[in-house]
C-alpha positions as CSV (number, residue, x, y, z in Angstrom):
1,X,-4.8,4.5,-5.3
2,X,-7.6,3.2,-7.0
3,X,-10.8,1.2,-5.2
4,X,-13.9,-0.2,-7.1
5,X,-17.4,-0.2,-6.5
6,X,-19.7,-2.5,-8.7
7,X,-23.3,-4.1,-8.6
8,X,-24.3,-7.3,-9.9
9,X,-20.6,-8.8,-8.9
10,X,-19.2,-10.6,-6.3
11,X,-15.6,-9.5,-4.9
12,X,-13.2,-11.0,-2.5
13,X,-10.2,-8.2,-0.6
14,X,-7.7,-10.3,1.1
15,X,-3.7,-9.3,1.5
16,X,-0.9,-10.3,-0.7
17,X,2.5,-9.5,-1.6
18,X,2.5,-6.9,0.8
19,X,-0.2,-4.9,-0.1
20,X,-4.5,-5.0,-1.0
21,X,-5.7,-7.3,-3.1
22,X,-8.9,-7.0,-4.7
23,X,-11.2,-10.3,-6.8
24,X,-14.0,-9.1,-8.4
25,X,-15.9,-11.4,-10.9
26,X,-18.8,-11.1,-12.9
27,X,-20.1,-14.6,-12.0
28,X,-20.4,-14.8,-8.2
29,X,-20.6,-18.7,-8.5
30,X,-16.8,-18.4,-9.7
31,X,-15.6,-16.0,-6.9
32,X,-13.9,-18.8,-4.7
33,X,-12.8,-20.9,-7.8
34,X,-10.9,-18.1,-9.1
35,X,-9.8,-16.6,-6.0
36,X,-8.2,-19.9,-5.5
37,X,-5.8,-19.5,-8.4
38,X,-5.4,-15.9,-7.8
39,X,-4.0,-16.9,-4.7
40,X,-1.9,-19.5,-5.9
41,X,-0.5,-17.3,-8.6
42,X,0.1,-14.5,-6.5
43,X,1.9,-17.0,-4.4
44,X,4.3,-18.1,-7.2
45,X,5.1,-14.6,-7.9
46,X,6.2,-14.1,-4.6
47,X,8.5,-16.7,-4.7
48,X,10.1,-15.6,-8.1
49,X,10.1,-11.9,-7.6
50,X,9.8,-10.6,-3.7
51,X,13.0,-8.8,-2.7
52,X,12.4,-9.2,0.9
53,X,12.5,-13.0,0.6
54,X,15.7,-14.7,1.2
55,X,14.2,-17.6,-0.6
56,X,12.9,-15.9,-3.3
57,X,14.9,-16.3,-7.2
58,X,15.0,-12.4,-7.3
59,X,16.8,-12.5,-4.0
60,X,19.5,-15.4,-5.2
61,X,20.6,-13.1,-7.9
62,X,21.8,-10.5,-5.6
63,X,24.8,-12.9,-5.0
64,X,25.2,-14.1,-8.4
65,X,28.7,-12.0,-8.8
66,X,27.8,-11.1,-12.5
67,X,27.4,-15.1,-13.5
68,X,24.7,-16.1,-15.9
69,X,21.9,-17.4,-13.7
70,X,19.2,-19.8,-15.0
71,X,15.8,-18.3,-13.9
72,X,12.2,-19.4,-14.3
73,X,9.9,-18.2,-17.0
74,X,8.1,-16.5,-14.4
75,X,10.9,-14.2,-13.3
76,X,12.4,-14.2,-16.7
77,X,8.7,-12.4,-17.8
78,X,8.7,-10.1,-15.0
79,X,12.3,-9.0,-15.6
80,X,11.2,-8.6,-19.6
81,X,8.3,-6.2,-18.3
82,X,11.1,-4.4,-15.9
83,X,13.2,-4.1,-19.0
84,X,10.4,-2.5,-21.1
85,X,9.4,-0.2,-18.9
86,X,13.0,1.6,-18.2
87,X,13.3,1.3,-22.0
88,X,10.0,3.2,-22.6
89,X,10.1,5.4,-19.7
90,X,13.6,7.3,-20.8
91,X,14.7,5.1,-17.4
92,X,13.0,7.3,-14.8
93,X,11.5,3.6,-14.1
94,X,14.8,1.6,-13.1
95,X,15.3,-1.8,-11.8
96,X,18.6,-1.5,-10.7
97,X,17.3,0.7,-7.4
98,X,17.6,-2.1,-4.8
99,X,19.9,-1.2,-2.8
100,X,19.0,2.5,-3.0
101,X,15.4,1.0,-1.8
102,X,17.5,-0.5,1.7
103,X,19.3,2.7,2.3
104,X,16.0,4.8,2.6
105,X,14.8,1.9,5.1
106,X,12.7,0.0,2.7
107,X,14.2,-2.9,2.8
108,X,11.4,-5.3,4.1
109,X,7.5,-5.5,3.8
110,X,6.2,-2.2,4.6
111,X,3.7,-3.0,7.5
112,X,7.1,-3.1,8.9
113,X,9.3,-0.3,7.7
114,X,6.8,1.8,9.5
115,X,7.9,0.4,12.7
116,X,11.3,0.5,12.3
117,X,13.4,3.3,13.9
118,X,16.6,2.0,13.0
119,X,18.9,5.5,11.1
120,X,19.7,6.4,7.3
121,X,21.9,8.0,5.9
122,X,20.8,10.0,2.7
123,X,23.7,10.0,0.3
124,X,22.9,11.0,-3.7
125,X,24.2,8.2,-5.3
126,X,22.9,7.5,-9.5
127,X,21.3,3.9,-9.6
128,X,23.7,1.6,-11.5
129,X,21.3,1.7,-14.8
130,X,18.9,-1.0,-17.0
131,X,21.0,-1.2,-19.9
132,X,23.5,-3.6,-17.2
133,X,20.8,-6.5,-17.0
134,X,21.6,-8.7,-19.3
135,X,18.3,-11.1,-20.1
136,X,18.6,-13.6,-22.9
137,X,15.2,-15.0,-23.2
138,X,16.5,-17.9,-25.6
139,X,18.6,-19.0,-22.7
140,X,16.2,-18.5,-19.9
141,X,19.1,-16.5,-18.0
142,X,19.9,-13.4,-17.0
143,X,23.3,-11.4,-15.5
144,X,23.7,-9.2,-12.9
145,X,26.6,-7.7,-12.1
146,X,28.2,-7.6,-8.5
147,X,27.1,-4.9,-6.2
148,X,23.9,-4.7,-8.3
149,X,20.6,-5.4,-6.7
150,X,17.4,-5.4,-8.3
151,X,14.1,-4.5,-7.2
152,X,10.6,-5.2,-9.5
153,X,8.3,-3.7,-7.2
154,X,7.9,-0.5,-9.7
155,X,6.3,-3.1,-12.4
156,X,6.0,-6.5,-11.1
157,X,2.5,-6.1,-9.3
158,X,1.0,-4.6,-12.0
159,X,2.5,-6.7,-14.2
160,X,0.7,-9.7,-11.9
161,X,-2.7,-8.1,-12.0
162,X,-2.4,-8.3,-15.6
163,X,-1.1,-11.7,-16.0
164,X,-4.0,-12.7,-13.5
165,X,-7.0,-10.7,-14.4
166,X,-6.1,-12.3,-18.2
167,X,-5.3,-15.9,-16.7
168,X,-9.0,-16.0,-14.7
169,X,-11.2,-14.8,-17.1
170,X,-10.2,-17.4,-19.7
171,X,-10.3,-20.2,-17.6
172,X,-13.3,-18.5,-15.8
173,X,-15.3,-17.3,-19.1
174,X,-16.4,-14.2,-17.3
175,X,-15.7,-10.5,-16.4
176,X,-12.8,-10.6,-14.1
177,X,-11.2,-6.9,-12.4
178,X,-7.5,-8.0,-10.6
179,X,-6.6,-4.8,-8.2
180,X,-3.1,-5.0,-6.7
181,X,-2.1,-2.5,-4.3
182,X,-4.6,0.0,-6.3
183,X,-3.2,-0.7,-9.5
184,X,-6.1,-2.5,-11.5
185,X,-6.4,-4.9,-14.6
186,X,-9.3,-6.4,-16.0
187,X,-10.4,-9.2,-18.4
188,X,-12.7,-10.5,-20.2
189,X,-16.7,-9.4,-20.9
190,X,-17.3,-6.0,-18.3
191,X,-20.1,-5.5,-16.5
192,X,-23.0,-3.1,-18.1
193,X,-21.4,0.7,-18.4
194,X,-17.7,-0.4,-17.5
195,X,-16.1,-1.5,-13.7
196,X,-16.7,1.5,-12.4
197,X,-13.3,2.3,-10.7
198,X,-12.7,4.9,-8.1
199,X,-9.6,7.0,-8.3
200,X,-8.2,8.7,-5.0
201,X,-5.3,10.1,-2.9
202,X,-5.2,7.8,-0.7
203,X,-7.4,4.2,0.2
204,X,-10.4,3.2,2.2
205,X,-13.8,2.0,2.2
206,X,-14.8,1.5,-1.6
207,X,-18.3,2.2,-0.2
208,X,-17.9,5.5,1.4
209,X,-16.0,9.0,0.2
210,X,-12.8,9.3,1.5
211,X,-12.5,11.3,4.3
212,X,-9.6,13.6,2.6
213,X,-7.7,13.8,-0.8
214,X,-9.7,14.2,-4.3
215,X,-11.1,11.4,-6.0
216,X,-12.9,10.2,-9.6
217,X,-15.1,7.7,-10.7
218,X,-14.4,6.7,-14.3
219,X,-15.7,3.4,-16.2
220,X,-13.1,0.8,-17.5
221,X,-13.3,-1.4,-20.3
222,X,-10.6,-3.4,-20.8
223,X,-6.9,-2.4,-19.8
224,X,-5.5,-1.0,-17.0
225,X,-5.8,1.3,-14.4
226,X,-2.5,2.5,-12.7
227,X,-1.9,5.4,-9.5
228,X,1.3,6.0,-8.4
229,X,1.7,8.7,-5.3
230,X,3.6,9.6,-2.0
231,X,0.2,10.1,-0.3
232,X,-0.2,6.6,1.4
233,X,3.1,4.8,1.3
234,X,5.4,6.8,3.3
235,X,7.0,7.0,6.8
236,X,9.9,9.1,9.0
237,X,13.2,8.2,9.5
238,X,16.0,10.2,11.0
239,X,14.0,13.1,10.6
240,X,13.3,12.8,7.2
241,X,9.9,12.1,5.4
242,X,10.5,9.3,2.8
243,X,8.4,7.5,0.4
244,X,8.9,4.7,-1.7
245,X,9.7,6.3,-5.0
246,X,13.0,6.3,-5.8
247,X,14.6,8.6,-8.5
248,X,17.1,6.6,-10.0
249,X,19.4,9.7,-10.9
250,X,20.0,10.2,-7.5
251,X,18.9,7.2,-5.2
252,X,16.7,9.0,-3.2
253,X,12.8,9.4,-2.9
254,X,11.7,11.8,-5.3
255,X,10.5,15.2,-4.9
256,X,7.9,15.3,-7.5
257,X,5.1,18.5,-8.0
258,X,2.8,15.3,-8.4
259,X,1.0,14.1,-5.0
260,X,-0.5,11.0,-7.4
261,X,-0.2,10.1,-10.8
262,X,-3.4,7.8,-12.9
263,X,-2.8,6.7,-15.9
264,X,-5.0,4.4,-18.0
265,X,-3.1,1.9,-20.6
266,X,-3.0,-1.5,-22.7
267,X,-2.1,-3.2,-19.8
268,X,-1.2,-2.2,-16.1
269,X,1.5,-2.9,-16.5
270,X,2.3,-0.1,-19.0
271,X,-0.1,2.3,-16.9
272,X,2.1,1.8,-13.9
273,X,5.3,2.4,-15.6
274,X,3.7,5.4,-17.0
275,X,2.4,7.0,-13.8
276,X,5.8,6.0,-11.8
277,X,8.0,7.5,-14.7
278,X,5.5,10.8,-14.3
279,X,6.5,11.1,-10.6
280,X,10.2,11.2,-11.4
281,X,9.9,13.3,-14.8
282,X,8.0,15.7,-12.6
283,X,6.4,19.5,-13.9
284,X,5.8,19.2,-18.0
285,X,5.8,15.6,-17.6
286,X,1.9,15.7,-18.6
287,X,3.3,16.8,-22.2
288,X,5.1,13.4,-22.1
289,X,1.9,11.5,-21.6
290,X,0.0,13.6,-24.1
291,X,2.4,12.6,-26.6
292,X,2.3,9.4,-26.1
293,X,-1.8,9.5,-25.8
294,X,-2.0,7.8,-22.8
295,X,-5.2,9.4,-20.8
296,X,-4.4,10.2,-16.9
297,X,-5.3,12.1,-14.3
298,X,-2.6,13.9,-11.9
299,X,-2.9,15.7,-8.8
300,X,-0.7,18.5,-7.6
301,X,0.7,18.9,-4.2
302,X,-1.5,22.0,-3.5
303,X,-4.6,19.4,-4.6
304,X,-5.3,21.1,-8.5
305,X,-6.0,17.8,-10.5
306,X,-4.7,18.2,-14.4
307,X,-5.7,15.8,-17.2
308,X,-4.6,14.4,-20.5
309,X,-6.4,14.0,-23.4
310,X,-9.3,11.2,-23.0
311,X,-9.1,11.3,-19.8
312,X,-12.9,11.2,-18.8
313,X,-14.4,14.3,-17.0
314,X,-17.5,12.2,-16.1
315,X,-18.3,8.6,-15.4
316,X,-20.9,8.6,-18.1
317,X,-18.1,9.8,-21.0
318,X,-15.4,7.2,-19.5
319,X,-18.4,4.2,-19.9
């Protein structure tokens, strides 16, 4: 997870799509202004791409019965991003892992999966595969087959952060940092030295250490900022210890030598991919990253941290 701690900047921490969210700006006279349309686009990417909405467009396509189905640019862009990022990622990041999600018990926002005591059944079953969504951006629709459910949640909040964070600081004309659920993207002129973000196991006060797990301050730019981990979103069902990473070669929550994953990218959204693909690629998978020179941080499940090429080892090198 990643937290920030800035000076000179006013920030706003609030709840949305079922997870943290986090406004900072570099104008504080801006901060409820631009929390405003954070809001409201956050909202509007709820109702295009929640899959615990029965209202939602991502939810309508569950019935579609492999029928072309007009969907909104907004959807239609997150499902691009979704696309791209199984494409890039060998498909160790997969969209078609819906129902695999609902048979480990995440099948509903996940203040409330922790609550729930209700059995599963593990059963190995490959996720039906990308290459089966058919999206024809000319069109503005896209086919799923039958039985095939999808879920975004592996790109579509970073994906948000980025389309926010880019949205607010042009309309804004000032430094704006867009933190979803940890995964961060910023915008427009930083503060002096970088937003200095702090990387960690698990998430809590962005003014204190945390109490257990490792952690690293870097300074950020422009970009994104992406952790993926088992540390924080995980619960017990049946007597098993699940998580919310799904490999999509078997359907079941990975078991990865990686207790988090940080990867710094472009955009989020490709830093999230990134660091979610590293969780199912598992040992050697920090040659993959090299290769593609994308600078990250990952932490073992006995706590030794390993790093990638230009990945900073201080905050002063990373600003």
């Amino acid at each position: 997870m990643t937290t920030t701690t800035l000076r000179r900047t006013a920030a706003a921490d609030w709840r949305a799509l079922g997870t943290t969210v986090r406004l900072v700006v570099t104008d504080p006279a801006l901060l409820d202004s631009c929390n405003l349309l954070l809001a409201r686009h956050l909202a509007e990417v709820d109702a295009a791409c929640s899959r615990f909405r029965p209202d939602s467009e991502l939810a309508a396509l569950d019935t579609s019965s492999g029928r072309p189905v007009t969907v909104s640019p907004l959807l239609a862009e997150a499902l691009a991003v979704a696309l791209r990022a199984a494409e890039a990622t060998d498909g160790a990041v997969d969209p078609t892992v819906g129902s695999a999600m609902n048979a480990i018990g995440y099948d509903r926002d996940f203040t409330l999966v922790r609550e729930d005591d209700r059995p599963v059944r593990l059963t190995v079953k490959r996720a039906p595969g990308w290459r089966l969504i058919d999206l024809d951006r000319t069109t503005g629709t896209v086919t799923v087959p039958a039985g095939v459910r999808l879920d975004l949640g592996a790109t579509a909040k970073a994906w948000a952060a980025d389309k926010a964070a880019a949205m607010l600081a042009e309309v804004a004309g000032c430094g704006v940092l867009v933190s979803l659920g940890g995964d961060t993207a910023v915008a427009g002129e930083p503060p002096a030295g970088g937003w200095n973000i702090r990387v960690q196991d698990v998430t809590g006060s962005v003014d204190e250490k945390p109490a257990h797990g490792t952690y690293a301050t870097i300074g950020l730019r422009s970009g994104g900022l992406a952790t993926s981990g088992t540390a924080a979103r995980n619960w017990r069902r049946s007597g098993h210890e699940l998580h919310h990473i799904v490999d999509p070669r078997t359907g079941l929550p990975v078991r990865s030598p990686w207790r988090t994953v940080s990867v710094a990218a472009a955009t989020c959204a490709d830093a999230n991919a990134a660091s979610t693909a590293v969780m199912v690629k598992g040992a050697g998978a920090e040659r993959w990253l090299t290769r593609l020179g994308l600078p990250a941080r990952l932490v073992a499940q006995d706590g030794t941290v390993v790093t990638t090429p230009g990945w900073p080892t201080s905050l002063a090198a990373a600003a």
